[in-house]
C-alpha positions as semicolon CSV with decimal commas, in nm:
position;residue;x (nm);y (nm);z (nm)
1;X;0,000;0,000;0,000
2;X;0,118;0,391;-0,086
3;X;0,033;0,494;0,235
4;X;0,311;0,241;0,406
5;X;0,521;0,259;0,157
6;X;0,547;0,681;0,194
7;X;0,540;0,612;0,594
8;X;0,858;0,382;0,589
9;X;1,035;0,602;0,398
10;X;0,967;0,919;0,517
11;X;1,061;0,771;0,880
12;X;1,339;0,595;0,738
13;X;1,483;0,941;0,564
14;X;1,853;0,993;0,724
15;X;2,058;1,239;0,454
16;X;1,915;1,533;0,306
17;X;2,076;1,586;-0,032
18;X;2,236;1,936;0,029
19;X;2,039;2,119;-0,255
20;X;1,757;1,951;-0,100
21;X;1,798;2,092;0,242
22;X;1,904;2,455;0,080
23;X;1,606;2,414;-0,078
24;X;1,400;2,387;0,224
25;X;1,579;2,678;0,438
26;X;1,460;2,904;0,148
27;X;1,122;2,818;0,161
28;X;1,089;2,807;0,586
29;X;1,255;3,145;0,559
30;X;0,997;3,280;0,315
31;X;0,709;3,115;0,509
32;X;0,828;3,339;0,848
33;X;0,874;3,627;0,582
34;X;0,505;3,573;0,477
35;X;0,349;3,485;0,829
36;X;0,520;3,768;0,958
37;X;0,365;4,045;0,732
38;X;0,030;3,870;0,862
39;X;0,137;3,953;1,203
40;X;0,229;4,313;1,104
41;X;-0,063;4,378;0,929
42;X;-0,338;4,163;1,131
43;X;-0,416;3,952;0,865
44;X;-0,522;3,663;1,059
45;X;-0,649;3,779;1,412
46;X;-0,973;3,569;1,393
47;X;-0,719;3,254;1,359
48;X;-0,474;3,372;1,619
49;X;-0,772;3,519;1,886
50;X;-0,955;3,116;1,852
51;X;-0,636;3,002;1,906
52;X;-0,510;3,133;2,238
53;X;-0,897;3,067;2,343
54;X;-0,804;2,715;2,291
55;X;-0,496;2,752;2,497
56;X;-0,368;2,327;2,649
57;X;-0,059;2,323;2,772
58;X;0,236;2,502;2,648
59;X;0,381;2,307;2,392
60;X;0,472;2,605;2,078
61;X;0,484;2,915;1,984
62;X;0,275;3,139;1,786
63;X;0,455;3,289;1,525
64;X;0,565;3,646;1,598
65;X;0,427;3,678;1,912
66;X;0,651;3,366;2,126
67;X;0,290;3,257;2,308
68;X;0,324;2,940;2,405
69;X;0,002;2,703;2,303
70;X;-0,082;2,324;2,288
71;X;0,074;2,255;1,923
72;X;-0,191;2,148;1,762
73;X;-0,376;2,542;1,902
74;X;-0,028;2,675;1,757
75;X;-0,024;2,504;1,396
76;X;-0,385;2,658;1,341
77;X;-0,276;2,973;1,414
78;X;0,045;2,982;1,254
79;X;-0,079;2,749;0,939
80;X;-0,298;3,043;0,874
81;X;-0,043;3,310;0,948
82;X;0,178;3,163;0,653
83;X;-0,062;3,176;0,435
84;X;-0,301;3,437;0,501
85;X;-0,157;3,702;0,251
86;X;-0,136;3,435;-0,035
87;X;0,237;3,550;-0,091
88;X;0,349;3,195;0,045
89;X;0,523;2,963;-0,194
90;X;0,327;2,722;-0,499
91;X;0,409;2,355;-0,609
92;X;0,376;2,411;-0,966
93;X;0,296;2,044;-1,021
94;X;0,037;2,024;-0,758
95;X;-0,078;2,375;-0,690
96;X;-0,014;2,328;-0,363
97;X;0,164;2,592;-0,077
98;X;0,374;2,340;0,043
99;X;0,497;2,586;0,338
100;X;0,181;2,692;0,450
101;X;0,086;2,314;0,598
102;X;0,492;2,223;0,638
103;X;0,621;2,502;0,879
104;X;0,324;2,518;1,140
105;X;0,362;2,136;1,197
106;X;0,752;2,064;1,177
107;X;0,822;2,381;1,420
108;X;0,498;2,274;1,667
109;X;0,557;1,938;1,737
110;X;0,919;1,980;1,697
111;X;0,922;2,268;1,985
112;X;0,657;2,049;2,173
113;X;0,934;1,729;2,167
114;X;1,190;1,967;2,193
115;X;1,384;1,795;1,822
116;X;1,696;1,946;1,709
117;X;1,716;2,217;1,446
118;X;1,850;1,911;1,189
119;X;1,556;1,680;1,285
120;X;1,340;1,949;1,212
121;X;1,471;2,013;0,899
122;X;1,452;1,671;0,763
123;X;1,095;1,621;0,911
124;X;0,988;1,965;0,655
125;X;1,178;1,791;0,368
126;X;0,934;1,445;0,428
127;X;0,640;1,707;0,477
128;X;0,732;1,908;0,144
129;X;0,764;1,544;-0,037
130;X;0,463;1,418;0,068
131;X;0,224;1,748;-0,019
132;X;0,379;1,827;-0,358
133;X;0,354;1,485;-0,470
134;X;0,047;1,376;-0,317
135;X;-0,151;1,691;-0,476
136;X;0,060;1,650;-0,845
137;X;-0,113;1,264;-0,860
138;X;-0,400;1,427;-0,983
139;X;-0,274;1,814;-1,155
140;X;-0,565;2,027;-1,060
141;X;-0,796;1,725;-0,940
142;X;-0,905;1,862;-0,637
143;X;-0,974;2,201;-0,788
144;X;-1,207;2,109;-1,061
145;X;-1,383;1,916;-0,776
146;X;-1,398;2,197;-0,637
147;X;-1,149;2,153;-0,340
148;X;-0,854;2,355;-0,191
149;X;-0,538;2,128;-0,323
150;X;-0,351;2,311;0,011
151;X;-0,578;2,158;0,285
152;X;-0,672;1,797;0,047
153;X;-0,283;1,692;0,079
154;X;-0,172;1,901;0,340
155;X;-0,300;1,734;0,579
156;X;-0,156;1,462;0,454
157;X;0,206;1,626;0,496
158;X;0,114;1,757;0,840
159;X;0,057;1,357;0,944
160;X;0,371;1,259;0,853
161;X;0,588;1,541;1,003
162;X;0,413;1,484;1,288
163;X;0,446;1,115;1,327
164;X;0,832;1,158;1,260
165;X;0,881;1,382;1,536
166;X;0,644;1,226;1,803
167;X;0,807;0,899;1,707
168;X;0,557;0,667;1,562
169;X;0,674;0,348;1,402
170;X;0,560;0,298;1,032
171;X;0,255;0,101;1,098
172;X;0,132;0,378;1,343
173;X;0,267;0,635;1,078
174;X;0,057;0,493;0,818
175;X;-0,238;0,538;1,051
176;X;-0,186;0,845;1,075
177;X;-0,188;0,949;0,733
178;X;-0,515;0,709;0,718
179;X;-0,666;0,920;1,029
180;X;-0,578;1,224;0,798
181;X;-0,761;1,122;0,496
182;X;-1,104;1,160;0,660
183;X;-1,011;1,520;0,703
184;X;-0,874;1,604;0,392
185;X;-1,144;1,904;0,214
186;X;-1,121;2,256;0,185
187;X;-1,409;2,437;-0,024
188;X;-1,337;2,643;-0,313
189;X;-1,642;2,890;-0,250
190;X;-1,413;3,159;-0,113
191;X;-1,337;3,234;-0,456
192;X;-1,698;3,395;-0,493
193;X;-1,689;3,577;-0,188
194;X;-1,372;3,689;-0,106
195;X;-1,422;3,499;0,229
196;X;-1,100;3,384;0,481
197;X;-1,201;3,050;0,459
198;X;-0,859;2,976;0,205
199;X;-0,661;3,178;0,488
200;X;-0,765;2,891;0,707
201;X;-0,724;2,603;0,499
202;X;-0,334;2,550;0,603
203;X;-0,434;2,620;0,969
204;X;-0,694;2,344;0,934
205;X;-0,454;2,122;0,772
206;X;-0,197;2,149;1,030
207;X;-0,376;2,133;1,332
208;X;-0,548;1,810;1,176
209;X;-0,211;1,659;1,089
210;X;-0,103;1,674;1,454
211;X;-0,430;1,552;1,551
212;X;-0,427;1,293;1,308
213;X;-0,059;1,173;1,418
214;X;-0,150;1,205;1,825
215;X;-0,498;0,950;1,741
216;X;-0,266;0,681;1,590
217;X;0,027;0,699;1,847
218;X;-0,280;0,637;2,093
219;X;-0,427;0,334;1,899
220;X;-0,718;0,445;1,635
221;X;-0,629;0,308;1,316
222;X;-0,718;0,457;0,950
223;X;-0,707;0,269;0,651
224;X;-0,425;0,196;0,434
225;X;-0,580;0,220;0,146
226;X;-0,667;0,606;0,184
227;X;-0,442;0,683;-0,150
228;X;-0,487;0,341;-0,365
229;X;-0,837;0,169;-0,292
230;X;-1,173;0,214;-0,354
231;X;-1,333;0,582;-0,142
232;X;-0,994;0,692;-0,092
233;X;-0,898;1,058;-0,146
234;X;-0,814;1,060;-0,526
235;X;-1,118;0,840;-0,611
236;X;-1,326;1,028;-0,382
237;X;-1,185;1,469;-0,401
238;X;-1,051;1,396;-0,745
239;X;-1,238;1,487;-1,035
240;X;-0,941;1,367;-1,294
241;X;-0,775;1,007;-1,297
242;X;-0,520;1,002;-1,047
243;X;-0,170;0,874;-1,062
244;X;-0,134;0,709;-0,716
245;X;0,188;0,557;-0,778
246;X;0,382;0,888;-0,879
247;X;0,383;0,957;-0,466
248;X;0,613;0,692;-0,407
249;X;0,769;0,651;-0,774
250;X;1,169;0,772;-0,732
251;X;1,160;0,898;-0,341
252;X;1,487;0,993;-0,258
253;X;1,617;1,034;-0,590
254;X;1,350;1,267;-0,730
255;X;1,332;1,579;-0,520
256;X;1,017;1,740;-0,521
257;X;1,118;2,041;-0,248
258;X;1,331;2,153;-0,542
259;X;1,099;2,244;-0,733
260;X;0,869;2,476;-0,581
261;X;0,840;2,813;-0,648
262;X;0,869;3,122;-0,471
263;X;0,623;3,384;-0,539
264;X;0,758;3,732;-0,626
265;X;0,425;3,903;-0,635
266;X;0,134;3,865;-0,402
267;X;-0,154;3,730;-0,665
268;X;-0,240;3,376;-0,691
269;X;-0,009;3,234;-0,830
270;X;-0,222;3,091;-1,191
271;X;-0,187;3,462;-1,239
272;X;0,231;3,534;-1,226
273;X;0,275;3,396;-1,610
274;X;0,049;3,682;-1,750
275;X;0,220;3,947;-1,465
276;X;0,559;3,828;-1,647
277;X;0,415;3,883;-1,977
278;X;0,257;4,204;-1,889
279;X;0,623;4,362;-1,719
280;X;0,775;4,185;-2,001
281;X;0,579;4,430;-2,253
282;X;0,615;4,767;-1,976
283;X;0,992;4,686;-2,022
284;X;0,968;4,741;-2,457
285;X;0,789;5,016;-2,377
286;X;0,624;5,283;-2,159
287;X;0,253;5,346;-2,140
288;X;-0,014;5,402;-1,846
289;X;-0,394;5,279;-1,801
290;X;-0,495;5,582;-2,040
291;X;-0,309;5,442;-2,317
292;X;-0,406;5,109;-2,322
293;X;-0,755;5,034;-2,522
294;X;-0,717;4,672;-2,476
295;X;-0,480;4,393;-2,265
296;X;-0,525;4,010;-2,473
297;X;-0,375;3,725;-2,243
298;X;-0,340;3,358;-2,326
299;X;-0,418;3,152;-2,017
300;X;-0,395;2,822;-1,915
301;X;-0,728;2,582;-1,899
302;X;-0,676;2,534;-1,526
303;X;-0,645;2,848;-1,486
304;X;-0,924;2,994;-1,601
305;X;-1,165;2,907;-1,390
306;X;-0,968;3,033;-1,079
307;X;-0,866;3,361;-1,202
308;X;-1,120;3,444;-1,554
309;X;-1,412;3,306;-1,344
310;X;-1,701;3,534;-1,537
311;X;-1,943;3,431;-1,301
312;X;-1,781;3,690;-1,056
313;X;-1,768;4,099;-1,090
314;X;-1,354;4,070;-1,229
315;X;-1,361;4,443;-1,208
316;X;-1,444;4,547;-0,888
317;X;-1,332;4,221;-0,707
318;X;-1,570;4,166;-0,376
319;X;-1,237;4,216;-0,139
320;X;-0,876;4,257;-0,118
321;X;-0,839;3,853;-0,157
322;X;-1,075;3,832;-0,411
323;X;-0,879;4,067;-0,588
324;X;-0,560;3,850;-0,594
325;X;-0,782;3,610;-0,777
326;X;-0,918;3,829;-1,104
327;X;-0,637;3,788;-1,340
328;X;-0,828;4,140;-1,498
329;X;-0,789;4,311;-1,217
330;X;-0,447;4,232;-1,111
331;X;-0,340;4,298;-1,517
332;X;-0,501;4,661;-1,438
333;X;-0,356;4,735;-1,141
334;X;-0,004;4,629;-1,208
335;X;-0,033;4,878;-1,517
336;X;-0,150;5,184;-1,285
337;X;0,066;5,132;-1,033
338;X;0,399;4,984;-1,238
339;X;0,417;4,682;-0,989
340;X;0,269;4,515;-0,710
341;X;0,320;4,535;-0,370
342;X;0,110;4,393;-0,044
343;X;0,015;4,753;-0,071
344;X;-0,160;4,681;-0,406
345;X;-0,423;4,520;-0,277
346;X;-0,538;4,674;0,027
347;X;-0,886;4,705;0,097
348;X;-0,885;5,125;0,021
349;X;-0,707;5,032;-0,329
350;X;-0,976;4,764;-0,476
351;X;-1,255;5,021;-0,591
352;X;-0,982;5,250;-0,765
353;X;-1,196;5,383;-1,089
354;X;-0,903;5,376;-1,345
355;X;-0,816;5,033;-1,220
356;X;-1,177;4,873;-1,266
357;X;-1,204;5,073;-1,558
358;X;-0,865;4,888;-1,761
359;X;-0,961;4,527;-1,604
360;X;-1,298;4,601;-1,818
361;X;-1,051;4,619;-2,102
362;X;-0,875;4,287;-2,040
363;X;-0,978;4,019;-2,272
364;X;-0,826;3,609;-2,284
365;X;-0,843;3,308;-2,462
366;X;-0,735;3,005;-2,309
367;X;-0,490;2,752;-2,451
368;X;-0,286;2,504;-2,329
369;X;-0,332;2,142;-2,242
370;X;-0,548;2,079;-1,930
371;X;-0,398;1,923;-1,585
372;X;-0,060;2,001;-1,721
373;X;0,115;2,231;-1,469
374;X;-0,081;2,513;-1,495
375;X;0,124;2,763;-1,251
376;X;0,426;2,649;-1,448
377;X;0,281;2,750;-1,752
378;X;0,447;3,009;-1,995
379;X;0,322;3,407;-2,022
380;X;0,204;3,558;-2,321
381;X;0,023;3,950;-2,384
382;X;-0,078;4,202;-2,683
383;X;-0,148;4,497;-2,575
384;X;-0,336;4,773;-2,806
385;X;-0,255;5,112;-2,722
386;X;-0,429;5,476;-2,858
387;X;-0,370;5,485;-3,231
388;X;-0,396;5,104;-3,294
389;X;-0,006;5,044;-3,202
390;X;0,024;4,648;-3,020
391;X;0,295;4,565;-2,724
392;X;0,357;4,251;-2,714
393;X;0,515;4,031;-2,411
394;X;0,591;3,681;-2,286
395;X;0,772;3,469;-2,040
396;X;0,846;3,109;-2,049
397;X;0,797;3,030;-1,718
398;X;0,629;3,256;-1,430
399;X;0,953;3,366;-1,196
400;X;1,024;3,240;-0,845
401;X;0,978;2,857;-0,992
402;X;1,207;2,570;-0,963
403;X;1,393;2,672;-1,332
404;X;1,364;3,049;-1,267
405;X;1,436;3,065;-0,861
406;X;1,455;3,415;-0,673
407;X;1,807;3,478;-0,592
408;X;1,901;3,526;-0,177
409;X;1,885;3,917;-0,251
410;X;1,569;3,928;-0,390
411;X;1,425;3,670;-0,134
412;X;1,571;3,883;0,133
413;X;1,446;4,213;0,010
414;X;1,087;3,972;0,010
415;X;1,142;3,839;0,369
416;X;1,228;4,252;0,469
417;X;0,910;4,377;0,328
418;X;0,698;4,104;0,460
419;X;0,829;4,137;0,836
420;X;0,874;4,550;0,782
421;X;1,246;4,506;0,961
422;X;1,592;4,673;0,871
423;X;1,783;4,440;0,631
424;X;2,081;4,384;0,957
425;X;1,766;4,194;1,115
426;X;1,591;4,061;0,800
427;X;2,005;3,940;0,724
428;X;2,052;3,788;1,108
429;X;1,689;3,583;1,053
430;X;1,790;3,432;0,756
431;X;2,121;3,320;0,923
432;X;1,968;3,143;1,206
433;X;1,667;2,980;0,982
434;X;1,958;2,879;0,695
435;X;2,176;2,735;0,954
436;X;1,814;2,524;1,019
437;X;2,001;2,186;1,001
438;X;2,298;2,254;1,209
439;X;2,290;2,458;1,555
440;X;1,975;2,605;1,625
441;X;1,652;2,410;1,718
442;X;1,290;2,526;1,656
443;X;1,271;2,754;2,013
444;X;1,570;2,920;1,887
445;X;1,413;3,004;1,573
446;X;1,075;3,099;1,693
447;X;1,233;3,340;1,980
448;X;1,413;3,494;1,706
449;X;1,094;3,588;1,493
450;X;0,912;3,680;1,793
451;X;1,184;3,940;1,833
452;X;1,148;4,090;1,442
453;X;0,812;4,088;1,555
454;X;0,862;4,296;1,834
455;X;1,020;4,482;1,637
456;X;0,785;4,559;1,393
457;X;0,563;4,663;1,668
458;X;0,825;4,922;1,758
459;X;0,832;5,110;1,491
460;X;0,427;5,094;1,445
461;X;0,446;5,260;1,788
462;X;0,714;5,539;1,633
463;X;0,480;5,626;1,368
C-alpha cells in the first residue's frame, strides 16, 4: 500500500541531499517572511484570537508573538499566518503551498518534543515530499472538484511530520496518514466571496495533521488504502484520474522540495505567467492605463476558472483577496501602479476607478493542455494602445519557480518587506533559519521571529 510505503520512507529518511535541504531553508525562511507580514498587518487575528482561546498546555509558539500554546492550538494559528496574505510559496505540479501546511507542523511538534534544528529540517523535507507529490497525482484534481489542493494533501504532509517527530513506528505512521484522509477538504467557494475561509485552509490542515498523528500513536487506526483503494482521497476529491503511484515513484532520488516556487508578487499564483508577460511588454515600452484600449492574455485551462471566473464581478473584485484572484484586475492594477506590492491590494485600493475601468478592457483566450502544470505554464500578452499600435510580451515560465528561482537578494528584500524590519535583522533571521540543520533548534528560531516581531511593533508605535 502507498500509504506504508510513503510512511517507511519518510521515517526511514537519514541524509538530506544538500540542494535539497538549501532548498528547504529558502522556503521556511519565506514562510516566516510571509506569516510575519500577517502579524504586522493583522491579517489573521480571527485565527490567532480562537487560538489562544483554545490555549492546552504550552507546547509552541505562535509565530511572531513567542505565546506558548498546545501545538496542535499553535499550527492553526500559525498554518494560517503563513498563508493568510497568499504571498506563500506554490508547487507548480500540484498547486499546492507546500509551506503553508509544512512550517506550522515541523516547528509545533518539533518545539513540543523539543527535536533538534537538523531533525526538524529533515521532518519539513518528508512534509514538502509528501504534499507536492500527493496533490501532483491528480494536476488540478481537487480544484475542478472543487477543493482547496492546500488543505486535500496538506494534511496529509502535516501527518507525517508529525508522526516523525512524536516517534511513531511505520505502521502507526501509516495510521496516521489514514486518520488524515477523513479530514482532507477545503471548499473552493471563497473564490466567490472573497471569504478567509482559504486563509484557514493550512491552519486546518496542520492542526489536523497533529491531531491525526496524536490519534494513531494512541491506537485508532485509519485505513491503508486512503491513497490506492476504492473511497480513498483521489477516487473520492478527485475529479481527474489520479496517478497514485507517482507519490512513491523515485523517493529519494526525485526531489520534489526543489521544485517549488517562490512567489515574487502577491496574486495567486495561476496569475504570475500573465504578470511576467505584462512587465515583459512595460519593459519594450512605456505606457499608463490611459493608453491602453485593450490587454489580450493567453491563459492556461486550469487556470481559467480560478482567475477568468465570469461568473464573478472581475472588475471590482468583492475584497482585497478576491482581488488577488481576477487575473483582470491584477493585469489593471499592475499597469497603474507599475508593480505590485502587499500595498496593491489593500482594501482602500480595490474600488480604484481607473483600475476597474482597464480590467474592463482585459480580454483572454485560453490555450494550453489541461492538468498540465498550470502555474508552471508560460506568459504571453498584446497589448493595443491609442492609435492602434500592439505591445507585445511573454515569459516562459512565471519567476520564483524551480527553473527560474529568486536569488538570496531578492528573497531577502521579500522576507524585509513582509516582516517591515531593517535588512541587519531581516540578514541575522535568515542566518539562524539557513543554519536550520545545524545549531539552532525550533525555540531558537521561533524566539528569534518573535523578536522581528517585536520589532515591527516598535516602529508601528514610532509612527
Amino acid at each position: 500500500m502507498i500509504a506504508r510505503e510513503l510512511a517507511a520512507w519518510a521515517l526511514g529518511l537519514a541524509e538530506v541531499p544538500g540542494p535539497v535541504g538549501a532548498a528547504a531553508t529558502r522556503h521556511l525562511l519565506d514562510g516566516f517572511g510571509t506569516a510575519l507580514g500577517a502579524v504586522r498587518t493583522g491579517a489573521a487575528l480571527p485565527a490567532t484570537e480562537v487560538a489562544r482561546g483554545l490555549g492546552g498546555p504550552p507546547e509552541a509558539a505562535v509565530l511572531g508573538t513567542g505565546e506558548l500554546l498546545s501545538a496542535p492550538a499553535a499550527a492553526l494559528a500559525n498554518g494560517t499566518l503563513v498563508h493568510a496574505l497568499d504571498f506563500d510559496d506554490t508547487h507548480a505540479g500540484g498547486l499546492v503551498h507546500a509551506t503553508a501546511v509544512v512550517l506550522p507542523a515541523a516547528f509545533a511538534v518539533g518545539q513540543q518534543t523539543g527535536a533538534s534544528g537538523r531533525e526538524i529540517l529533515t521532518a519539513a523535507v518528508a512534509g514538502y515530499e509528501t504534499a507536492c507529490r500527493i496533490a501532483a497525482a491528480a494536476p488540478h484534481g481537487f480544484h475542478a472538484r472543487g477543493l482547496h489542493a492546500t488543505m486535500v494533501a496538506g494534511v496529509f504532509s502535516s501527518a507525517l511530520v508529525s508522526a516523525r517527530l512524536l516517534g511513531l513506528d511505520a505502521d502507526r505512521a501509516a495510521n496516521a496518514l489514514g486518520i488524515a484522509g477523513s479530514q482532507a477538504g477545503g471548499l473552493l467557494a471563497f473564490l466567490g466571496t472573497g471569504a478567509s475561509t482559504k486563509q484557514l485552509h493550512p491552519g486546518f490542515a496542520s492542526q489536523s495533521g497533529i491531531i491525526a498523528a496524536r490519534l494513531a500513536a494512541a491506537g485508532a487506526t485509519g485505513p491503508d488504502t486512503v491513497f490506492d483503494g476504492p473511497h480513498g482521497v483521489f477516487d473520492t476529491l478527485s475529479a481527474h484520474p489520479a496517478d497514485a503511484a507517482s507519490i512513491v515513484d523515485g523517493l529519494g532520488e526525485r526531489w520534489e522540495t526543489t521544485r517549488i516556487g517562490i512567489k515574487p508578487y502577491a496574486a495567486c499564483q495561476l496569475s504570475h505567467a500573465t504578470i511576467g508577460a505584462v512587465l515583459d511588454a512595460m519593459e519594450r515600452e512605456r505606457f499608463g492605463p490611459d493608453d491602453v484600449v485593450s490587454v489580450h492574455a493567453r491563459v492556461h485551462p486550469d487556470s481559467a476558472p480560478v482567475v477568468c471566473d465570469t461568473a464573478r464581478d472581475l472588475t471590482r473584485p468583492a475584497s482585497p483577496y478576491a482581488a488577488k484572484f481576477s487575473l483582470p484586475w491584477t493585469v489593471a492594477a499592475l499597469i497603474a501602479d507599475g508593480g505590485l506590492t502587499l500595498e496593491t491590494f489593500e482594501a482602500d485600493s480595490i474600488a480604484r476607478p481607473e483600475v476597474t475601468r482597464l480590467a474592463a478592457r482585459v480580454r483572454w483566450d485560453v490555450a494550453g493542455v489541461p492538468g498540465v502544470a498550470a502555474a508552471d505554464a508560460s506568459g504571453q500578452v498584446t497589448i493595443t494602445l491609442a492609435g492602434g499600435r500592439e505591445v507585445t510580451g511573454s515569459v516562459p515560465r512565471s519567476e520564483g519557480g524551480g527553473d527560474r528561482p529568486l536569488g538570496r537578494a531578492s528573497l531577502l528584500a521579500k522576507f524585509q518587506g513582509n516582516a517591515g524590519v531593517p535588512a541587519a535583522e531581516a540578514e541575522e533571521f535568515a542566518g539562524v533559519v539557513e543554519t536550520l540543520g545545524g545549531q539552532p533548534d525550533a525555540a531558537a528560531v521561533m524566539g528569534a521571529a518573535a523578536r522581528l516581531a517585536q520589532l515591527t511593533y516598535s516602529a508601528q508605535e514610532k509612527e
